[in-house]
C-alpha positions in Angstrom: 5.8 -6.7 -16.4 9.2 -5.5 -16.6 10.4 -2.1 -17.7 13.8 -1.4 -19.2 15.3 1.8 -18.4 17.0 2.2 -21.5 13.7 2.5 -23.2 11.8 4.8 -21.6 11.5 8.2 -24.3 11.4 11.7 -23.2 8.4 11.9 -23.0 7.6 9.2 -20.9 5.5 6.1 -21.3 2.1 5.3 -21.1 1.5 1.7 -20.3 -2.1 -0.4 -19.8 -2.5 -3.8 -19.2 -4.2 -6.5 -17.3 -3.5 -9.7 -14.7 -5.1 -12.5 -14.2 -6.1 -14.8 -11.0 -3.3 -17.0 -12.1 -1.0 -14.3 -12.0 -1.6 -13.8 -8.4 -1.7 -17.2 -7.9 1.8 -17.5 -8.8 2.8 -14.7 -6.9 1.4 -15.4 -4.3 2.9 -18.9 -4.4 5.7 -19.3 -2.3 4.2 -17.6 0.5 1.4 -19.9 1.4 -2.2 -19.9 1.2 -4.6 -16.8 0.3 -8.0 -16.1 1.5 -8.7 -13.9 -1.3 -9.2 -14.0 -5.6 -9.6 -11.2 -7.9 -11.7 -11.1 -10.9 -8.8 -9.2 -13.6 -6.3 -6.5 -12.2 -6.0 -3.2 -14.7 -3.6 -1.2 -14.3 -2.7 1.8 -15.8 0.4 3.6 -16.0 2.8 6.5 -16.7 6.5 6.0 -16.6 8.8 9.3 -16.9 12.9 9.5 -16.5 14.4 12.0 -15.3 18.4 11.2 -15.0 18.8 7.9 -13.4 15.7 8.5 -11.2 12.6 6.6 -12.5 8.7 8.0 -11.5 6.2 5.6 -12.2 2.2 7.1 -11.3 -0.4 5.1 -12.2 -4.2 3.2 -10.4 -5.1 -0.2 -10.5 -8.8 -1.3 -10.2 -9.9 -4.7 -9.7 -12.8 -6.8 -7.7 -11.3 -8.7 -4.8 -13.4 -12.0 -3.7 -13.7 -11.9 -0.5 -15.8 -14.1 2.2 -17.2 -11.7 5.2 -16.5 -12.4 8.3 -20.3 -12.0 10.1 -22.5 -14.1 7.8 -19.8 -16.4 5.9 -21.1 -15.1 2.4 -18.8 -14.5 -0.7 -18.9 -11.2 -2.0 -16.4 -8.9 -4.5 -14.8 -5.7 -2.7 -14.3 -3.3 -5.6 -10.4 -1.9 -5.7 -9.6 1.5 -7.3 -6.5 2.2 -5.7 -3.5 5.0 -6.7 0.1 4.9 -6.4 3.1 6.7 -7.0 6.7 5.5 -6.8 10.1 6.6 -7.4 13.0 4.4 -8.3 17.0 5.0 -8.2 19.8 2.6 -9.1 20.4 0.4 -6.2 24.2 1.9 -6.5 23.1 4.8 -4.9 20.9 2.4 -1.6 22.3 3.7 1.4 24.2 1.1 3.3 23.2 -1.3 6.0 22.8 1.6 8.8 19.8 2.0 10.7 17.7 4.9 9.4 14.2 6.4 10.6 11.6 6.3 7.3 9.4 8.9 6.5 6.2 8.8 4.1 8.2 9.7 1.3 10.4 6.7 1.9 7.7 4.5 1.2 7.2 5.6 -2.5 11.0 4.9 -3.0 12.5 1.7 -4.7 15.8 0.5 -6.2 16.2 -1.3 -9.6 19.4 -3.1 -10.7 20.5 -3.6 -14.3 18.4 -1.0 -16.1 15.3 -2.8 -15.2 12.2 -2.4 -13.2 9.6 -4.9 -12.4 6.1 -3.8 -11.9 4.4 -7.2 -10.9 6.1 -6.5 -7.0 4.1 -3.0 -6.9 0.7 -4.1 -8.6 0.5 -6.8 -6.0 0.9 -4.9 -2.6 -1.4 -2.1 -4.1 -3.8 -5.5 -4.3 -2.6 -7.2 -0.9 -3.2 -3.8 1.4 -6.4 -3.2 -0.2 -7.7 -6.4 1.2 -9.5 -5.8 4.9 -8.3 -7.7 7.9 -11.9 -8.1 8.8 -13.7 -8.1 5.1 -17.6 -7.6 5.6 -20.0 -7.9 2.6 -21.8 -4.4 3.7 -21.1 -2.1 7.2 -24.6 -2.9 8.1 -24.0 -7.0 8.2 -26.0 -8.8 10.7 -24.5 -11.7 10.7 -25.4 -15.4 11.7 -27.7 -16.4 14.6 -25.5 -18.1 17.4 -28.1 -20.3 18.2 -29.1 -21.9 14.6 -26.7 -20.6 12.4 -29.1 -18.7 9.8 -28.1 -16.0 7.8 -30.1 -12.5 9.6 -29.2 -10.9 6.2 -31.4 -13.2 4.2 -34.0 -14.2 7.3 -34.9 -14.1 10.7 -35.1 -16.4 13.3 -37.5 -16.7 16.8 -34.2 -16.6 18.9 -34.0 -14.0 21.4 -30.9 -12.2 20.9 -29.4 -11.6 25.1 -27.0 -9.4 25.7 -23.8 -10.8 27.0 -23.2 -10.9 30.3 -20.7 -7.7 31.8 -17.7 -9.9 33.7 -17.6 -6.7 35.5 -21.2 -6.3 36.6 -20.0 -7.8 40.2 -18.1 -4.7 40.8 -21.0 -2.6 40.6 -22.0 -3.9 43.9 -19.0 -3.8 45.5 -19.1 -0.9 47.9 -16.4 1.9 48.4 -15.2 3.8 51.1 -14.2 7.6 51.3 -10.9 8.0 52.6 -12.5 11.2 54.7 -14.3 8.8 56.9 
């Protein structure tokens, strides 16, 4: 969704809408494969102006599909996420010089030609929600090494060992006082 500018009132805007699975598909496209869906992305919105600076506040809630990564069962991670940005003309970018950023320098963004496009924000709200290691509930037992059943769901007569310390050895290993 693209905003122009020009049109924003006074008072501000108040904008609602929703995205799809094929919109992330497609913008997720051109960089590769995804180990994630969603369900529908709404979003909700205010947009206020004040000069040429641009605030945009606003939450997005959606239900990631996810796959956890101890028992290999699909499950949806419910997102209800808030952000807050603030955009200038990209006249006024600094140049190419190296410069430290700070937290409020990650709320801030550029826009060029009087427009702003929304569907760059909505999806790394969505992409930095997502878990590295996604796990269908904390308490997840996982799979039994040995035949592969879901411990969630049942139980199995394999004795779960412990794995052996590599540095159980070194308990053995004596050591010498430098006073003696």
């Amino acid at each position: 969704m693209k905003i122009s500018t020009a049109n924003i009132p006074e008072k501000g805007l108040a904008l609602q809408f929703s995205k799809s699975e094929d919109w992330l598909r497609k913008m997720l496209s051109e960089k590769g494969k995804i180990d994630f869906s969603v369900n529908r992305i709404d979003v909700q919105c205010s947009v206020t102006k004040i000069g040429e600076a641009v605030s945009i506040k606003g939450n997005i809630t959606a239900g990631i599909n996810l796959e956890c990564c101890r028992c290999l069962e699909s499950f949806t991670l419910p997102v209800k996420t808030v952000y807050e940005y603030t955009f200038i003309p990209v006249e006024e970018m600094p140049e190419n010089e190296e410069v430290e950023l700070t937290g409020e320098d990650l709320g801030l963004g550029y826009y060029r030609n009087d427009t702003i496009d929304l569907d760059p924000i909505i999806l790394e709200q969505i992409v930095i929600q997502v878990p590295i290691k996604p796990l269908c509930k904390e308490s997840c037992k996982g799979l039994c090494p040995i035949c592969g059943i879901n411990l969630n769901v049942a139980s199995c007569d394999h004795k779960q060992t412990a794995l052996k310390n590599p540095f159980a050895a070194l308990e053995k290993l004596k050591t010498y006082d430098k006073e003696n």
